[in-house]
Backbone as CSV, one residue per row, in Angstrom:
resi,resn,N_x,N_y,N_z,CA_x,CA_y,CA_z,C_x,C_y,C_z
1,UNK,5.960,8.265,-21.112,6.352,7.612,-19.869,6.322,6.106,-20.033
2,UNK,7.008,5.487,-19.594,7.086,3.965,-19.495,6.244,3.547,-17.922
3,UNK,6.213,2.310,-18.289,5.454,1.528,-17.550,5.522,0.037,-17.454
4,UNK,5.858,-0.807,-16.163,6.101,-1.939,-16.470,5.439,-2.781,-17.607
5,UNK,5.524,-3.085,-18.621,4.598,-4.445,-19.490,5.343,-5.378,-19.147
6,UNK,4.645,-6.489,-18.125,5.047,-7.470,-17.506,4.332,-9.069,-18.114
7,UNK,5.042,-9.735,-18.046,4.445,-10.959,-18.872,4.073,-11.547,-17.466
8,UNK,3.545,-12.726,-17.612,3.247,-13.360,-16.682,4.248,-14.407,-16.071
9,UNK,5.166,-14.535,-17.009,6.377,-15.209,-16.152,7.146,-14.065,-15.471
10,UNK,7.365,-12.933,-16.200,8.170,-12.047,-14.997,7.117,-11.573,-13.856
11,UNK,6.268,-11.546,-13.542,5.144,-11.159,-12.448,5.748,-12.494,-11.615
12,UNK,5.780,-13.325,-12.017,5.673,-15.143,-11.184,7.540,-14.821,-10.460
13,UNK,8.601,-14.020,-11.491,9.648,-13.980,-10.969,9.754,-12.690,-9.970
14,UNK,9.058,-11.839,-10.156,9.293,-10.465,-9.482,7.988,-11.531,-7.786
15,UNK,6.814,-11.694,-7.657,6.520,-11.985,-6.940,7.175,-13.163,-5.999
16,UNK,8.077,-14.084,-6.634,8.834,-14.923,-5.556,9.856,-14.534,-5.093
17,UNK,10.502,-13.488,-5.958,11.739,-12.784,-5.398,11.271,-12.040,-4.115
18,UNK,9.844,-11.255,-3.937,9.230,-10.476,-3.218,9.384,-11.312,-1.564
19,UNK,8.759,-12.723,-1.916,8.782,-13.492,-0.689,10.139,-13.993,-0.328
20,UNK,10.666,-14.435,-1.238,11.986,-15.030,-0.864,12.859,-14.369,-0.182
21,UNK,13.070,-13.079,-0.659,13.955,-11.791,0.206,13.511,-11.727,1.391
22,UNK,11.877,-11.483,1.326,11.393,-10.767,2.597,11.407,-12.127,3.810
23,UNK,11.630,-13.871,3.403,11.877,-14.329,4.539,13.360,-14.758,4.831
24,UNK,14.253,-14.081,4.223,15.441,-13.838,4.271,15.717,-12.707,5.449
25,UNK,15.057,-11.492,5.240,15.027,-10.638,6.012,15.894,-10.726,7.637
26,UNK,15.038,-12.101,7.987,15.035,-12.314,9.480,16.254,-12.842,10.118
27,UNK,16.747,-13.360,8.882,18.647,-14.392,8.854,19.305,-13.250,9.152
28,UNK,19.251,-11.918,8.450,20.101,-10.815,8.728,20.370,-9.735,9.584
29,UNK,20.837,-9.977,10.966,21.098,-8.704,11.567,21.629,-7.799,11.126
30,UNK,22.259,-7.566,10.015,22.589,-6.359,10.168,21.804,-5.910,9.156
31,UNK,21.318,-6.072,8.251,19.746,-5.491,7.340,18.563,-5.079,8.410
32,UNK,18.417,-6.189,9.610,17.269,-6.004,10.904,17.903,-4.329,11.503
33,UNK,18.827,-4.331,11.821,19.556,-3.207,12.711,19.080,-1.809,11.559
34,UNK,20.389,-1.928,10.568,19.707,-0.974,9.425,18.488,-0.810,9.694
35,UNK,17.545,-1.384,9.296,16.051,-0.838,9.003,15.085,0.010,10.635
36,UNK,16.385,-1.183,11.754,15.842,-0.124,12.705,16.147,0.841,12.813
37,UNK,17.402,1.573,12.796,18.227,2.415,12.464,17.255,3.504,11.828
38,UNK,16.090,2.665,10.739,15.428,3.781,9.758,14.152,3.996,10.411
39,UNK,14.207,3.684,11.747,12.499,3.388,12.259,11.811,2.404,11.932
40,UNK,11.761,1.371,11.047,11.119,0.154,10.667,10.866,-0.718,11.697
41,UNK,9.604,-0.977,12.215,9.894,-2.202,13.078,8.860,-3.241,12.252
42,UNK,8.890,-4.936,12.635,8.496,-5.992,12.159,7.118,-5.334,11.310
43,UNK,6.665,-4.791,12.108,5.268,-4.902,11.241,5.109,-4.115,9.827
44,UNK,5.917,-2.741,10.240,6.194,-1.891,8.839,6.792,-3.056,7.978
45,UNK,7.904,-3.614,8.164,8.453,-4.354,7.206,7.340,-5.468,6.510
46,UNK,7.000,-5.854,7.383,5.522,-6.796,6.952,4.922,-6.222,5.777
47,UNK,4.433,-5.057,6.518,3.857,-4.134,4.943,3.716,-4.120,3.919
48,UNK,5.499,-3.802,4.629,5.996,-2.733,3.162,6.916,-4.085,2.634
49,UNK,7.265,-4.882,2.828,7.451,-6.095,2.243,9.015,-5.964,1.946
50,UNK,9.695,-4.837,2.709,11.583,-5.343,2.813,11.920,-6.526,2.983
51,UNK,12.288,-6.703,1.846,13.178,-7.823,2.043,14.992,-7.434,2.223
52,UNK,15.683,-8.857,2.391,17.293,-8.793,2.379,17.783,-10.149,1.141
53,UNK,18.646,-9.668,0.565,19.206,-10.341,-0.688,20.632,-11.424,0.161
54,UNK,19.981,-12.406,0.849,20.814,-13.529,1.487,21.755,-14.154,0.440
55,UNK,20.650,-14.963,0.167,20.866,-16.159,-1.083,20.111,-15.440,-2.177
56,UNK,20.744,-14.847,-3.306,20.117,-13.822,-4.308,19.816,-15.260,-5.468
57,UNK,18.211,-14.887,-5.844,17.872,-15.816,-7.300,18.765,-15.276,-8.150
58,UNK,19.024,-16.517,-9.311,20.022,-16.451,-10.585,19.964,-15.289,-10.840
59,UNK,19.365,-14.542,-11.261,19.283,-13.300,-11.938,19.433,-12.052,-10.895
60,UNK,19.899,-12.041,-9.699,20.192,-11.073,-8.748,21.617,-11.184,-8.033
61,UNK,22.341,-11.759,-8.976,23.307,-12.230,-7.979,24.342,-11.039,-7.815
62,UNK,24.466,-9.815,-8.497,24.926,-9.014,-8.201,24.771,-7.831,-7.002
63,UNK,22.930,-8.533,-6.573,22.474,-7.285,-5.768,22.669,-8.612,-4.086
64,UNK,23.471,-9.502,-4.280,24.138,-9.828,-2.959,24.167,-9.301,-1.677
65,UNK,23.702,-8.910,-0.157,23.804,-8.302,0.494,23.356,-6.999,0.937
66,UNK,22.185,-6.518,-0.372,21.750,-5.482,-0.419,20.416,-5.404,0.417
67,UNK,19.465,-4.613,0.584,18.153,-4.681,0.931,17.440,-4.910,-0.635
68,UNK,16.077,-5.273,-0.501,15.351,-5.855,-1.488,13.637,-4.577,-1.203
69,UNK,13.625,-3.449,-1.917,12.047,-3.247,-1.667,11.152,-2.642,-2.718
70,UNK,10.692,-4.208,-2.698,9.391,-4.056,-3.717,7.745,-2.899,-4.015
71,UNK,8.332,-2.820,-5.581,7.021,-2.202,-5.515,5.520,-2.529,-6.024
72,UNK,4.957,-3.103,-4.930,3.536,-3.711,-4.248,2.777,-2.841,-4.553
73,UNK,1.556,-3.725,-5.658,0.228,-2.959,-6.345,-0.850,-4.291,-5.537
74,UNK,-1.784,-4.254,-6.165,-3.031,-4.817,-5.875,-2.840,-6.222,-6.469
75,UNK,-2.019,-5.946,-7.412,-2.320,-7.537,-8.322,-0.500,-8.002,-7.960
76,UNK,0.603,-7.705,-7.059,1.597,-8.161,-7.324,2.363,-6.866,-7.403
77,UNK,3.726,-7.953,-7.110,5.327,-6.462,-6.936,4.996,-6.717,-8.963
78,UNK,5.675,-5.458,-9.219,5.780,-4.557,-10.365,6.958,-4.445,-10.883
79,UNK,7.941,-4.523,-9.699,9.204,-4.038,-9.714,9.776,-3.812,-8.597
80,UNK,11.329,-3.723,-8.717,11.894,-4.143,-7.063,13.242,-2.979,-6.945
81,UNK,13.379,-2.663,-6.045,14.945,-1.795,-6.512,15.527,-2.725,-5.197
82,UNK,16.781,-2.157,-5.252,17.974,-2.751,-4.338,18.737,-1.770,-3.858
83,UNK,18.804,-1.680,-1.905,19.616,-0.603,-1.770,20.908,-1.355,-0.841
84,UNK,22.133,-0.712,-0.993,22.974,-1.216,-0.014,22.871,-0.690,0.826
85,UNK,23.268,-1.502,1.793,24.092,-1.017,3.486,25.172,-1.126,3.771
86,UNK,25.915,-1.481,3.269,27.291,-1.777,3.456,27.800,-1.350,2.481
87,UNK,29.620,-1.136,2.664,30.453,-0.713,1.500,30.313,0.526,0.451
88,UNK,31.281,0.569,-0.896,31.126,1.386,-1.476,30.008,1.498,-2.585
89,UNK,30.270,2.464,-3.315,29.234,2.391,-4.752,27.635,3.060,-4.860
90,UNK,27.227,2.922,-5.952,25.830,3.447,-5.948,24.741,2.660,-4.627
91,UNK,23.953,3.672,-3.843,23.568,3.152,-2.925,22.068,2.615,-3.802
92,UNK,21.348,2.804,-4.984,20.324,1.954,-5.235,20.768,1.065,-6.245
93,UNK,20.058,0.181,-6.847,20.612,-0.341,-7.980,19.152,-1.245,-8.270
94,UNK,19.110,-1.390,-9.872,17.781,-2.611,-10.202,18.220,-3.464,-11.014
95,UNK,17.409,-3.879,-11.597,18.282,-5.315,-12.978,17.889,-3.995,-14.074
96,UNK,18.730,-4.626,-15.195,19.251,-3.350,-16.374,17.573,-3.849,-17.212
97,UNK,17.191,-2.541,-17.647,16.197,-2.832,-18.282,14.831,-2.373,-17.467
98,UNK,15.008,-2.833,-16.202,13.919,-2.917,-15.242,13.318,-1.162,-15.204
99,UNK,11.976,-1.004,-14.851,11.282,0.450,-14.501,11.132,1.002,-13.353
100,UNK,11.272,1.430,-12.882,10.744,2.191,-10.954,9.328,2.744,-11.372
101,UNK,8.302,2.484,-10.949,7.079,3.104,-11.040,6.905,4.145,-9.602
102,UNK,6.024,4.305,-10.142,5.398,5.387,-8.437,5.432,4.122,-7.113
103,UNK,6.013,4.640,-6.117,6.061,3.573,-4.945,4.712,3.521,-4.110
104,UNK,4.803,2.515,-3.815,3.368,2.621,-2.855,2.271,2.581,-3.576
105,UNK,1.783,2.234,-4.996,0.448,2.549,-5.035,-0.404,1.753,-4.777
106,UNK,-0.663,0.735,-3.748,-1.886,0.400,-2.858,-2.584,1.373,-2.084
107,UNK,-1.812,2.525,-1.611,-2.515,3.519,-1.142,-3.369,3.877,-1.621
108,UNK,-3.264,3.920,-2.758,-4.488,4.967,-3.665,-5.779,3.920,-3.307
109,UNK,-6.040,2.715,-3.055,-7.249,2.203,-2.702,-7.315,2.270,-1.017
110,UNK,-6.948,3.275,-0.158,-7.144,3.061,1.011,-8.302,4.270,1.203
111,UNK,-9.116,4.424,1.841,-10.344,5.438,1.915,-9.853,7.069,2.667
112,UNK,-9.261,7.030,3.041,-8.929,8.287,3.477,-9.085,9.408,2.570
113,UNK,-9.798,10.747,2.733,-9.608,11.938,1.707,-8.449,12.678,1.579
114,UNK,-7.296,12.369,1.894,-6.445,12.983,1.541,-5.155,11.573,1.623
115,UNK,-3.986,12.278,1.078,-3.131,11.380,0.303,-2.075,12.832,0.396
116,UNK,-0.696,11.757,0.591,0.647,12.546,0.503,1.790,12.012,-0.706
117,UNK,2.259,13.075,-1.111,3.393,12.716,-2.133,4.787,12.989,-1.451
118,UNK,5.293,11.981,-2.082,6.873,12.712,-1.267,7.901,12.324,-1.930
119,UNK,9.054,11.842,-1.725,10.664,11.457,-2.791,10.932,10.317,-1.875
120,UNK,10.681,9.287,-3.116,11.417,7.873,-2.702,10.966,7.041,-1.535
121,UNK,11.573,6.050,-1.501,10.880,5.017,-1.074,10.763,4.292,0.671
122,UNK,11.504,5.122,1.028,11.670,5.144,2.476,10.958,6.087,3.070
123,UNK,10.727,7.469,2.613,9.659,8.284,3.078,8.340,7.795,2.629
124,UNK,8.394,7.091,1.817,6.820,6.884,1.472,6.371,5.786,2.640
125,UNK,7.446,4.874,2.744,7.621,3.904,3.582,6.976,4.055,5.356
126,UNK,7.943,5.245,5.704,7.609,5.613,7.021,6.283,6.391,7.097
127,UNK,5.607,7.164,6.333,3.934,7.951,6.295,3.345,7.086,6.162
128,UNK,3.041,5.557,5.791,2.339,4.927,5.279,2.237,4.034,6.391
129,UNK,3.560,3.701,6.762,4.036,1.760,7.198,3.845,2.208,8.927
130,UNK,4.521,3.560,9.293,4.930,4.002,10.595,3.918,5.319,11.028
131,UNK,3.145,6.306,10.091,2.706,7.160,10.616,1.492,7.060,10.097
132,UNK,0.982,6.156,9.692,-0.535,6.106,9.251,-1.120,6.936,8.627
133,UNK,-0.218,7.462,7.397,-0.708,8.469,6.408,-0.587,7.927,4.994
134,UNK,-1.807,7.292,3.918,-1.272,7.227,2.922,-0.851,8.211,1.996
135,UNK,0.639,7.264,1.070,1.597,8.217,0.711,1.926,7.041,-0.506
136,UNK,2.296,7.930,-1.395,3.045,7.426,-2.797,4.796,8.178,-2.366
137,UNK,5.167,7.028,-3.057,6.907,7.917,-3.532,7.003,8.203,-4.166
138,UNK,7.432,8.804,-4.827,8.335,9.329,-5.990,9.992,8.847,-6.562
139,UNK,10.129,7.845,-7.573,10.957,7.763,-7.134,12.545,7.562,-7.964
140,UNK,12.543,9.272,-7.051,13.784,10.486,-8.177,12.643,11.833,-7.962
141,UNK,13.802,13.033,-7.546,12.996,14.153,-7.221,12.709,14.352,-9.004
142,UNK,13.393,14.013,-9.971,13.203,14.308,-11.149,11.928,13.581,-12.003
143,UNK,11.088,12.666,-11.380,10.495,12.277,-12.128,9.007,13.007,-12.252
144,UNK,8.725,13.865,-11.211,7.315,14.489,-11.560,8.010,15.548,-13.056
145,UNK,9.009,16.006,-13.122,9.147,16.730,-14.353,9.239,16.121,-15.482
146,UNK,9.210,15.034,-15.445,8.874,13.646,-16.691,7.856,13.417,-16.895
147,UNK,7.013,13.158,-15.282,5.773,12.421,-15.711,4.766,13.374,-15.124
148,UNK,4.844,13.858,-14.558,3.929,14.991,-14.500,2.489,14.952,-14.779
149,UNK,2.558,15.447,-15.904,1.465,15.151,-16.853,-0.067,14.071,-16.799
150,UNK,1.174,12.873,-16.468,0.238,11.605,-16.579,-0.026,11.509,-14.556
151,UNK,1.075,11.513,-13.748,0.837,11.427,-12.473,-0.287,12.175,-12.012
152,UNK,-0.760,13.375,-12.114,-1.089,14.396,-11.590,-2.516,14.050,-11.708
153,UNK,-3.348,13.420,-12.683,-4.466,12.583,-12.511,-4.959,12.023,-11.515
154,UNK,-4.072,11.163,-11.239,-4.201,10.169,-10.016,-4.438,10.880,-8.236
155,UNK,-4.200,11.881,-8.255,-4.276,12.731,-7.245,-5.477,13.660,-7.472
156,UNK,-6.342,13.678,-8.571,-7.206,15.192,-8.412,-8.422,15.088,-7.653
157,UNK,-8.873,13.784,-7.063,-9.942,13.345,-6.644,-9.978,13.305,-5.239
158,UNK,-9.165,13.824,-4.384,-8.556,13.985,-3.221,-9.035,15.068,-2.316
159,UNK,-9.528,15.456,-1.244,-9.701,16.544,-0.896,-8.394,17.000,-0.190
160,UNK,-7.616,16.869,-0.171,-6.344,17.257,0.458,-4.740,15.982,0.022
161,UNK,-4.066,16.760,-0.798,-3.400,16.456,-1.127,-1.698,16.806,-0.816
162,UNK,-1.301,16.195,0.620,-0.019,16.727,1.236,1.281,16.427,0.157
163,UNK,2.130,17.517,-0.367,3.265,17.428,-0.697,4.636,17.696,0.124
164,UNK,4.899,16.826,0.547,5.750,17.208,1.411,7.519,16.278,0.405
165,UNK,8.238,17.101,-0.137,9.221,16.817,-0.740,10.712,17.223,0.583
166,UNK,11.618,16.882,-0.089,12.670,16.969,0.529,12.997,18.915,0.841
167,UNK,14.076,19.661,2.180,13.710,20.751,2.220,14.659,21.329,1.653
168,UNK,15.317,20.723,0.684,16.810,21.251,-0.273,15.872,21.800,-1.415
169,UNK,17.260,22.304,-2.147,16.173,23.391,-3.467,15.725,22.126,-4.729
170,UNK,16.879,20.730,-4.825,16.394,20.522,-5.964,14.638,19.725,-5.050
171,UNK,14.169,19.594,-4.230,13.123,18.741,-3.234,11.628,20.451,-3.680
172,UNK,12.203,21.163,-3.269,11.454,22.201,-3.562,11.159,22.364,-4.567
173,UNK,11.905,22.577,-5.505,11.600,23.167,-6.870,10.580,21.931,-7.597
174,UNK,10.599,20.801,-6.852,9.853,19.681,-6.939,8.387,20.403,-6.746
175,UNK,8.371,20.606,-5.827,7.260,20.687,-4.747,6.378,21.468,-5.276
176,UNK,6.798,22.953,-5.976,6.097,23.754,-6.746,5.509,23.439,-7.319
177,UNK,6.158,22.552,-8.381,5.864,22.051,-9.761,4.400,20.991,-9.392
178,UNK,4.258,20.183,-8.263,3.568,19.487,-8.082,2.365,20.254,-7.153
179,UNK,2.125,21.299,-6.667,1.605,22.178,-5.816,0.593,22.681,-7.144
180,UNK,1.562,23.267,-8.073,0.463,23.526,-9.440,-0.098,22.912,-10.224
181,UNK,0.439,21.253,-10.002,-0.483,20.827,-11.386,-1.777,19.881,-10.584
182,UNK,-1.417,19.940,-8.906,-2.732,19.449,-8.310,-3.720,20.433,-7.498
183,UNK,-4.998,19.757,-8.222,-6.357,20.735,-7.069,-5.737,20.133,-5.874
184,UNK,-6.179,21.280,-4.585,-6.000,20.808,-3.143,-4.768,20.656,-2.900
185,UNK,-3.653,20.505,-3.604,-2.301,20.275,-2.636,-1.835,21.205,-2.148
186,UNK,-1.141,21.147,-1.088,-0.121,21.771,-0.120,1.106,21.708,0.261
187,UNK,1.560,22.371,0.283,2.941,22.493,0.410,3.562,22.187,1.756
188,UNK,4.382,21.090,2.019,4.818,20.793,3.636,6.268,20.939,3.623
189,UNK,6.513,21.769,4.507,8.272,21.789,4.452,9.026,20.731,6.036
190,UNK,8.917,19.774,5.503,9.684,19.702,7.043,11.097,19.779,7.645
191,UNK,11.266,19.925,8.647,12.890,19.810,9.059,13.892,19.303,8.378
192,UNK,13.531,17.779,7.907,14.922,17.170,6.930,13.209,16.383,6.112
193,UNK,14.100,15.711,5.842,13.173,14.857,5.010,12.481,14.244,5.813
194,UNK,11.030,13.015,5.301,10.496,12.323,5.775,11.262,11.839,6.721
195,UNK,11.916,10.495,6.724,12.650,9.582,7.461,13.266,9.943,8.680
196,UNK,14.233,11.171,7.717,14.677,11.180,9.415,13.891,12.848,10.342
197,UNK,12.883,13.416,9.798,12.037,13.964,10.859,11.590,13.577,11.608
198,UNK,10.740,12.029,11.706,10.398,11.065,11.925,11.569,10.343,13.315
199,UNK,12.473,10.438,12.725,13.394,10.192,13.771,13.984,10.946,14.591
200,UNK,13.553,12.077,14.250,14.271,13.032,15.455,12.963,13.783,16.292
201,UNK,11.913,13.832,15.593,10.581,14.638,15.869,9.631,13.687,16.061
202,UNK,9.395,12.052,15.456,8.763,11.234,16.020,7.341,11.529,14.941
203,UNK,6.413,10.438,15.295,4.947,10.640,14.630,3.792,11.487,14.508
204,UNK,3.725,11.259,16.175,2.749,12.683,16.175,3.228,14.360,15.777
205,UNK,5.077,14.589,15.664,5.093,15.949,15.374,4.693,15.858,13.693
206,UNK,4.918,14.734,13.079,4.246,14.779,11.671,3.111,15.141,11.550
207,UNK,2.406,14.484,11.847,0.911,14.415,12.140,0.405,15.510,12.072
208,UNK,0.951,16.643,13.597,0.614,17.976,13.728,0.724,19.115,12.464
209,UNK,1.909,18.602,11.806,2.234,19.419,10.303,1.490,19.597,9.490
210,UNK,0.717,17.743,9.391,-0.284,17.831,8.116,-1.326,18.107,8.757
211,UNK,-1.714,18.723,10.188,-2.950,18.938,11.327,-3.500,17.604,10.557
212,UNK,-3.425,16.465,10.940,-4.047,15.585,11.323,-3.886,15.011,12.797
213,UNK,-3.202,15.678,13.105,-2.599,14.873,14.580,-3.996,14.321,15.370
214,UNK,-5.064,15.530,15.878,-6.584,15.605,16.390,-6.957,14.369,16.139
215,UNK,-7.196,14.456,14.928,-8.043,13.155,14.034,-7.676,12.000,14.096
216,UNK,-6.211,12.051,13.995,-6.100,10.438,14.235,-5.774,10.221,15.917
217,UNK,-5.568,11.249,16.459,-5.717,10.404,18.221,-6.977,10.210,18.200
218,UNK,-7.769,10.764,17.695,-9.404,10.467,18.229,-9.975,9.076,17.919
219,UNK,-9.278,8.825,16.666,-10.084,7.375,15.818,-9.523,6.103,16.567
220,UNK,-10.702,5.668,16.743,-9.936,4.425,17.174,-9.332,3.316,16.633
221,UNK,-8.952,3.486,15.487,-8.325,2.653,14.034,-7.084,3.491,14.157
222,UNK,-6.958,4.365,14.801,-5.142,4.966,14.576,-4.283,4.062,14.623
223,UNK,-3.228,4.217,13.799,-2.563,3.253,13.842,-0.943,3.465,15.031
């Protein structure tokens, strides 16, 4: 498996690109609309650190007009992908060369005993940013059959480990695969995917799925 090896000048370029996009963000209605469109409001974006590609640095000038969302560790973005909203063509895109790691992993230092896996970066986005569940992405239903191996670590220390993948067969056949190689996980099927269950069923019917719903109305830290 690969893994970013980042020098310290590309950390210095991936982290200003991080800010620069994300106060770009605010110039763009129609990136603002989009993301509401996805459920995002100011503060998720805060977060989760969307940015919009206004005025793209030298080395982005192809990802022009796209969304910008970084992937945010403890020490710094890692790596960034680019999705469009507009027009034709591949809807993600990164610089050639560049890695996608697991999304989200600041979660893994948040205290909660349980932790959710899911596909890509907008569902990880909305459990985390919008439903107060930490969550990693995945990102490509194909990559637990790559990395597998090495991912599946990072999860065994968990007392409850929600898998909730996409409810198509290649999202499933995911789901298995990751159901067996972790203690404690479970299998969540929901209606459509993260994002837009979320949008048609709202937070708390999530919640109820992974029966956390109880628990977090009770706490007074719910988010």
């Amino acid at each position: 498996m690969e893994f970013p090896n980042l020098t310290p000048q590309r950390r210095e370029i991936l982290n200003t690109a991080t800010q620069t996009y994300y106060e770009q963000l605010k110039d763009s209605s129609e990136a603002i609309e989009y993301l509401k469109g996805r459920g995002f409001d100011g503060e998720a974006c805060k977060k989760l650190r969307f940015g919009f590609v206004g005025d793209p640095l030298d080395n982005h000038k192809q990802m022009a007009g796209m969304l910008a969302i970084p992937f945010v560790t403890p020490t710094g973005t890692v790596a960034i992908r680019f999705r469009r909203i507009a027009g034709e063509g591949n809807k993600y895109h990164q610089e050639t060369g560049s890695v996608s790691p697991l999304y989200n992993v600041r979660d893994f230092h948040r205290s909660e005993p349980y932790i959710a896996v899911c596909e890509g970066e907008f569902d990880g986005g909305v459990l985390s940013g919008l439903v107060a569940v930490p969550a990693i992405g995945l990102p490509g239903v194909g990559q637990w059959a790559k990395n597998g191996k090495i991912y599946r670590r990072l999860f065994q220390d968990y007392d409850k480990v929600f898998v909730i993948m996409d409810p198509d067969d290649p999202g499933q056949k995911a789901a298995v695969q990751i159901v067996k190689a972790i203690p404690n996980a479970v299998n969540v099927v929901l209606p459509f995917d993260v994002n837009d269950t979320y949008l048609a069923y709202g937070k708390d019917y999530i919640l109820k799925e992974l029966g956390l719903w109880q628990a977090k109305a009770m706490s007074p830290l719910a988010a």
